[in-house]
N, C-alpha and C positions, 0 to 999 in steps of 0.2 A: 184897092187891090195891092196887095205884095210882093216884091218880087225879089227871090233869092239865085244865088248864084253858085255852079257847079264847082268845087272846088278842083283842083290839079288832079285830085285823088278821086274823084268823083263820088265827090259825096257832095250833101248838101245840109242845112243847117234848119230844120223847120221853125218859123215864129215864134217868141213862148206864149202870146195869144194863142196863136194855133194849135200847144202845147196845151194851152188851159183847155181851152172850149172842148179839145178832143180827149182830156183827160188820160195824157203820155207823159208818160217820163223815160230818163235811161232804163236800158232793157229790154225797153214795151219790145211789141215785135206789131209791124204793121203790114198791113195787105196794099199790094200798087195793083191796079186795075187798071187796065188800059184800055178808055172809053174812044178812042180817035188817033191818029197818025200824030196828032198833035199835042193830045190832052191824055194825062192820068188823073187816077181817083185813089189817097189813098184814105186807107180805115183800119180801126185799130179792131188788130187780130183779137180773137175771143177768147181768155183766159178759162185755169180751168172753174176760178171759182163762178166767171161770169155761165159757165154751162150747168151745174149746178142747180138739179131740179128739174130741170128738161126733158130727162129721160124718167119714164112712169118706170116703179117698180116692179123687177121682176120674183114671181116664186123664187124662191134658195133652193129646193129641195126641185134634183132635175126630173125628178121621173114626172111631178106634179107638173112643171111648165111642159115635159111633150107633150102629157095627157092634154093643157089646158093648147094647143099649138094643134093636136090634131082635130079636138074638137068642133077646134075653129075652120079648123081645113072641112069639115063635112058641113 
């Protein structure tokens, strides 16, 4: 186990193991989750390339996506 320390500034210096395996660099932007009074969890925020594909495509043309939206409503 590892253990890093708060600096004056509060900040903290994460491993570059820790760096590797979670695949961070300067920039990243990551998520703190706070599982316990005691404990966080953090995870690297989701970029846009990693969302990418996620979302099914919609019609271009609006009047066909209400048409295909109310359909669905009936």
């Amino acid at each position: 186990m590892k253990t890093i320390t708060l600096s004056s500034k509060n900040q903290v210096v994460i491993p570059s193991a820790v760096r590797a395996k979670l695949n961070i660099g300067s920039g990243d932007r990551l998520i703190v989750a706070r599982m316990t009074d005691t404990e966080v969890v953090l995870k690297k925020a989701p970029t846009f390339h990693d969302l990418l594909g996620t979302v099914t495509p919609q019609p271009v043309d609006a009047v066909v996506r209400i048409r295909k939206l109310r359909d669905e409503w009936h």
